[in-house]
C-alpha positions in Angstrom: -20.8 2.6 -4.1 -21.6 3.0 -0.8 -21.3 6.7 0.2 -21.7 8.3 3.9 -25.1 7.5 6.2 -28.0 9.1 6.5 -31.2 8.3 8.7 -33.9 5.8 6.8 -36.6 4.8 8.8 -36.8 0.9 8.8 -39.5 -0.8 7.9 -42.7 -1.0 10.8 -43.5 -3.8 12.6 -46.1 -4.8 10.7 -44.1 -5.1 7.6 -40.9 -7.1 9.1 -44.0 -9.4 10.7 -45.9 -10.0 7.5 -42.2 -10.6 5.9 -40.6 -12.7 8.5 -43.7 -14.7 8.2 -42.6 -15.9 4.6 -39.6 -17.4 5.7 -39.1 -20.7 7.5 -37.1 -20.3 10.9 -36.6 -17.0 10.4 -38.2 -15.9 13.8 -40.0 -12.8 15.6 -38.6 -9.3 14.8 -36.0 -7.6 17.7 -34.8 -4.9 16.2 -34.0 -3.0 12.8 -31.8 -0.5 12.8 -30.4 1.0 9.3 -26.8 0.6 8.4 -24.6 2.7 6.0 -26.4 3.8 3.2 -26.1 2.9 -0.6 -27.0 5.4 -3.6 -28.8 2.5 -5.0 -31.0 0.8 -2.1 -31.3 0.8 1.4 -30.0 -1.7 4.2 -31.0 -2.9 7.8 -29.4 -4.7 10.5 -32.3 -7.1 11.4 -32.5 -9.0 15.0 -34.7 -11.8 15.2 -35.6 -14.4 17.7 -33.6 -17.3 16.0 -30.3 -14.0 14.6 -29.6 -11.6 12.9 -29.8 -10.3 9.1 -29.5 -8.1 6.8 -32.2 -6.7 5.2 -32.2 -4.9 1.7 -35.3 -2.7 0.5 -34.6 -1.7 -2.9 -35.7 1.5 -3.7 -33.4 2.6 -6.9 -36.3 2.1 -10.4 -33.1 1.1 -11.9 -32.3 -1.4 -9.7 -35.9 -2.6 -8.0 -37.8 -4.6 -11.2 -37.9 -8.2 -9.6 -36.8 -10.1 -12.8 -33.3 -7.3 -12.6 -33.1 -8.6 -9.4 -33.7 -12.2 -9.2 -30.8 -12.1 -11.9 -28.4 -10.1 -9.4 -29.7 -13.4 -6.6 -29.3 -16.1 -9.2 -25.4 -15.2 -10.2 -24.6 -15.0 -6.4 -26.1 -18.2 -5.4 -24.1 -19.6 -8.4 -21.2 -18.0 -7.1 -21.3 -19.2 -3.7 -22.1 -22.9 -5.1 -18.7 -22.7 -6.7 -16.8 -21.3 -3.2 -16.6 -17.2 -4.0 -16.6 -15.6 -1.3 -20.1 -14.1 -1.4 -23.3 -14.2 0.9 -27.1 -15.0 -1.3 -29.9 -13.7 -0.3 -32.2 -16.7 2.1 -35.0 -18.3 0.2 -38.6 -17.9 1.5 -40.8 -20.7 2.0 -41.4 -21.1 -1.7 -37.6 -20.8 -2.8 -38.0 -17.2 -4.2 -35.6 -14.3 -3.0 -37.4 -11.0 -4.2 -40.4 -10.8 -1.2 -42.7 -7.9 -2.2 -44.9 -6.4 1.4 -47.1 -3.4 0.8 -46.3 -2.4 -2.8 -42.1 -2.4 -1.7 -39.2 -5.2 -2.7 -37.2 -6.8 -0.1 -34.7 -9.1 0.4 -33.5 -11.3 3.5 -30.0 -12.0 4.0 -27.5 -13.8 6.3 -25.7 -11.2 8.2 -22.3 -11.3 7.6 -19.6 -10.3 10.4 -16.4 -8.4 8.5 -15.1 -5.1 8.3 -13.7 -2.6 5.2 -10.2 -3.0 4.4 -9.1 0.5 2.4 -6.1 -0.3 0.1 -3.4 1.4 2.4 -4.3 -1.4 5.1 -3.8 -3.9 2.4 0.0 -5.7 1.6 1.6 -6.6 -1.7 0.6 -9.9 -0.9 -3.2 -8.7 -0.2 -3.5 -6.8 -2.9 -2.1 -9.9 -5.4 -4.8 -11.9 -3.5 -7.5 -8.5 -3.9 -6.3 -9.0 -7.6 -6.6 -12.7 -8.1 -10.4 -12.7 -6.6 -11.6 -9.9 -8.6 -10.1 -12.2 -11.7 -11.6 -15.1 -10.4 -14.7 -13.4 -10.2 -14.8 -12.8 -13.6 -14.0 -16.1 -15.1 -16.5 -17.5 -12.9 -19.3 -15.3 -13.6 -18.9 -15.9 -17.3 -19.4 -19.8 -16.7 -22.6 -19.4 -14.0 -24.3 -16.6 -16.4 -25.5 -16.4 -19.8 -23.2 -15.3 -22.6 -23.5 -11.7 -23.1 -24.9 -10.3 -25.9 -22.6 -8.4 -28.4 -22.9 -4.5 -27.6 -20.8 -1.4 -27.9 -20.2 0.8 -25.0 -19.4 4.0 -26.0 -16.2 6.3 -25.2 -17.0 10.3 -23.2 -17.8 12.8 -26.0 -15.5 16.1 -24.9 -18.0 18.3 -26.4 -21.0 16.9 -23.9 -18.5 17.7 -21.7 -17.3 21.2 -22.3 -21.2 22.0 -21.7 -21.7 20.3 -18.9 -18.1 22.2 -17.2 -19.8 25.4 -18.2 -23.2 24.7 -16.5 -21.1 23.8 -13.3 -19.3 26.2 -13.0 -22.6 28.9 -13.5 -23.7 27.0 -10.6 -20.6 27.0 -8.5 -20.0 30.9 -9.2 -23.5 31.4 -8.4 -23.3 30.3 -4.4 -23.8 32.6 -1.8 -21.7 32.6 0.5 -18.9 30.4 -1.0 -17.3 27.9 1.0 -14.2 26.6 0.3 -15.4 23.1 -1.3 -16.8 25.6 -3.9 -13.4 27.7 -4.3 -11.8 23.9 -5.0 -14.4 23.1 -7.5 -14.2 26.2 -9.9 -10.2 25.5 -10.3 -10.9 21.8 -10.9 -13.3 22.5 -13.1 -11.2 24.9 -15.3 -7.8 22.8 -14.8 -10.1 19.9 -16.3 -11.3 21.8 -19.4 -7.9 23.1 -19.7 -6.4 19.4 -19.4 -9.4 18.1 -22.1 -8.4 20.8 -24.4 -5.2 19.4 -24.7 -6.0 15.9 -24.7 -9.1 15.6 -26.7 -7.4 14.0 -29.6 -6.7 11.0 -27.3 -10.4 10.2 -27.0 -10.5 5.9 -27.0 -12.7 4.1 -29.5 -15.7 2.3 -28.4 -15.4 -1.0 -26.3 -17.5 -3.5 -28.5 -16.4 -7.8 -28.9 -14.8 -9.7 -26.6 -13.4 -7.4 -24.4 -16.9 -7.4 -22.6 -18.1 -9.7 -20.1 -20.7 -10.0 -16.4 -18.8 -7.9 -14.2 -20.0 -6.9 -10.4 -20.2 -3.4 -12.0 -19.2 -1.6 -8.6 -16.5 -3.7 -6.8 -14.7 -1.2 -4.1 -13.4 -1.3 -0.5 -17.1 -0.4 0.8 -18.3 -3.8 -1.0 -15.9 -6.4 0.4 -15.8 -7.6 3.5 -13.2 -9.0 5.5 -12.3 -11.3 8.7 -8.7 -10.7 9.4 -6.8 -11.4 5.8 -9.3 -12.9 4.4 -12.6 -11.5 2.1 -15.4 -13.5 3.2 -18.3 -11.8 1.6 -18.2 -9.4 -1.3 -21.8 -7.8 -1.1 -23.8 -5.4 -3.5 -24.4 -6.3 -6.3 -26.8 -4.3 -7.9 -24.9 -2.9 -10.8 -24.6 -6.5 -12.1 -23.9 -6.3 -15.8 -22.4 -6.9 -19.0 -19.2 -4.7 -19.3 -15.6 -4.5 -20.5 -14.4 -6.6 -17.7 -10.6 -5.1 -17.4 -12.6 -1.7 -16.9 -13.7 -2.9 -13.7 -10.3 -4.1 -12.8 -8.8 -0.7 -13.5 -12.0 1.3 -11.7 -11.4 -1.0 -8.7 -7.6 -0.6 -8.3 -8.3 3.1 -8.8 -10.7 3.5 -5.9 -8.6 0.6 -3.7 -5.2 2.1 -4.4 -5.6 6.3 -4.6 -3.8 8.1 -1.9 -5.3 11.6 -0.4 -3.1 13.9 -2.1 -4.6 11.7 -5.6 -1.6 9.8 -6.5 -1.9 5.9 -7.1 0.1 3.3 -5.2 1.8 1.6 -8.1 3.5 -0.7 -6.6 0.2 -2.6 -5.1 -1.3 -1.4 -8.3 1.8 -3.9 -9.9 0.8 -7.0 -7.9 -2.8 -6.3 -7.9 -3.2 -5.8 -11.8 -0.5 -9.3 -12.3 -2.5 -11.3 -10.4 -5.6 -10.1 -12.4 -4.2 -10.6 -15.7 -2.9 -14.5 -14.4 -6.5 -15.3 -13.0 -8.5 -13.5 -15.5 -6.9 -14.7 -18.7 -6.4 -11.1 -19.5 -4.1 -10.2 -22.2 -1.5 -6.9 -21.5 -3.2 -5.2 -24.4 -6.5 -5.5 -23.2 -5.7 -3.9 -19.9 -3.8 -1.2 -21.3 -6.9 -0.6 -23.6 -8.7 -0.6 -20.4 -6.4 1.7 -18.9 -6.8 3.9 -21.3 -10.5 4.3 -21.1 -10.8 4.4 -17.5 -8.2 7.5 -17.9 -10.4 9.3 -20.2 -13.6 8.5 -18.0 -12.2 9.9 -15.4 -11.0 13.2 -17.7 -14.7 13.6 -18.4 -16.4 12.8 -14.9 -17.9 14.9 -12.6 -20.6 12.9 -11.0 -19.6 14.4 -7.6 -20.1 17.6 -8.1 -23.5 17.0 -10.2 -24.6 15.3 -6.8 -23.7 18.4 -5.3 -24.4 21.6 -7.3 -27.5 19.8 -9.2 -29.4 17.2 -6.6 -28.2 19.3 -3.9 -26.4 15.9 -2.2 -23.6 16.7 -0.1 -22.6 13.0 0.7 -20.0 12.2 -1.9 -17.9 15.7 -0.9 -15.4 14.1 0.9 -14.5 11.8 -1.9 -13.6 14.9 -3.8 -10.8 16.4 -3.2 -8.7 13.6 -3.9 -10.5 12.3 -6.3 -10.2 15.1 -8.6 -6.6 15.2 -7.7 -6.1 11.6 -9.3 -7.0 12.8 -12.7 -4.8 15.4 -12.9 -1.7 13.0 -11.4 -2.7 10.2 -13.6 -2.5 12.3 -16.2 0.8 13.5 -15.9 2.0 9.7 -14.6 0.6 8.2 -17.5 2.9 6.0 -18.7 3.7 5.3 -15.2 0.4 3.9 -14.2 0.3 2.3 -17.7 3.2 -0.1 -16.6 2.2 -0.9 -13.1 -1.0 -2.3 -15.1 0.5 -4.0 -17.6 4.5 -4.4 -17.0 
């Protein structure tokens, strides 16, 4: 996901030189100025003589082995060969994507002109269409890419998570002066254990069979891009993967369709998750197995405030507060948000 923007210094003139060199008609370096930033890997909005680009330096170890990524270029190109709306990466002179200058992994790519489209912009018929891509996204990736190997992928163990809710909150009680972002996250933090305690039993069983599939593994608002109506590129795909595929239908709606006071809009969640099931092939019981697990993900999650009280990383606190709203909503609406997925 792509979270606030903070300064990175674009690569010197020498580098974009020695890079721009490997490509044919790619022209003289203009300008590179950075654009918003991803936790993963950084971006630049190149200008060249012959236009403009984007540039990606991949700076994640996750994410940055050139095999990992030639993978991530591959699926794209195949994807764009069959009409998604998606933007590869331009081949150098010698057809390869991953160009390596001065020990660091690059790669070139058209720029793309679009903007973000939260989900309150988007209509019931948008968010059918927002549906039906995703689905289509997912069919088609399991034709372009290699079958997936059989794995299990394991439900949140509530015990790991007590412990982790009492080291945050030693943490949280521990600032000097406290602010109010810290006054928010002690009560969330002891409304979830409270909430945990009283759902534990519910914990899902492990995802394992057929249920998994090559997802985009982070498909959100900041990730698609749109001209008017119409997506035209969805972009970053780094967390390219093997997954439970409804997962990343319910994840997506979750982000796309969460109001600020952390309730869900069902009834584009209705048409979004309809369309999904009719393009995916996706049975009800599948989703509402997905459903279910996204739910208790969510019960267990507190990567924000790990960003914040542990690495010190301020730039997901405005995703927060309603965030940790939705869990406590979607707990309550449960059967609510079960239907709009699956009814």
């Amino acid at each position: 996901m792509v979270i606030g923007s903070s300064a990175t210094a674009p690569p010197s003139a020498g580098t974009l030189d020695t890079l721009l060199r490997r490509y044919k008609d790619a022209g003289a370096p203009l300008s590179c100025e950075p654009v918003a930033q991803g936790l993963l890997n950084r971006g630049f909005r190149l200008a060249t003589t012959s236009g403009r680009y984007f540039l990606k330096l991949y700076v994640d170890s996750a994410t940055s082995d050139s095999a990992v990524i030639a993978r991530q270029h591959r699926a794209t190109q195949r994807l764009d060969e069959v009409g998604l709306p998606v933007a590869p990466p331009v081949p150098d002179a010698d057809g390869r994507t991953v160009a390596v200058v001065g020990g660091r992994r690059f790669a070139l790519y058209p720029w793309v002109e679009g903007r973000h489209r939260e989900g309150g912009e988007l209509t019931t018929a948008d968010s059918r269409r927002l549906g039906a891509l995703l689905g289509l996204v997912h069919t088609t990736l399991a034709q372009v890419q290699p079958a997936p190997e059989p794995g299990r992928h394991a439900s949140a163990d509530p015990e790991l998570t007590y412990a982790l809710i009492a080291a945050l909150l030693r943490r949280v009680r521990a600032r000097a002066p406290r602010e109010t972002f810290d006054e928010l996250a002690e009560h969330r933090l002891l409304e979830r254990r409270a909430l945990l305690e009283r759902h534990a039993h519910r914990r899902p069983p492990d995802a394992a069979g057929p249920v998994s599939g090559w997802v985009h593994g982070d498909f959100h608002p900041l990730n698609l891009l749109y001209r008017e109506d119409e997506p035209v590129a969805i972009v970053d795909w780094d967390r390219l993967g093997v997954r439970p595929r409804a997962e990343e239908a319910v994840r997506a709606a979750v982000i796309f369709f969460v109001q600020p006071g952390g309730a869900l809009d069902l009834d584009k969640i209705r048409a979004y998750a309809g369309a999904y099931r009719r393009a995916a092939g996706v049975a009800e019981d599948e989703l509402a197995a997905a459903v279910h697990r996204v739910w208790w993900e969510r019960l267990n999650d507190f990567w924000m405030l790990r960003w914040r009280y542990v690495l010190d990383d301020r730039r997901t606190d405005p995703l927060f507060p309603a965030s940790s709203a939705l869990v406590v909503w979607w707990t309550a609406a449960y059967e609510a948000v079960l239907e709009a997925f699956t009814g």
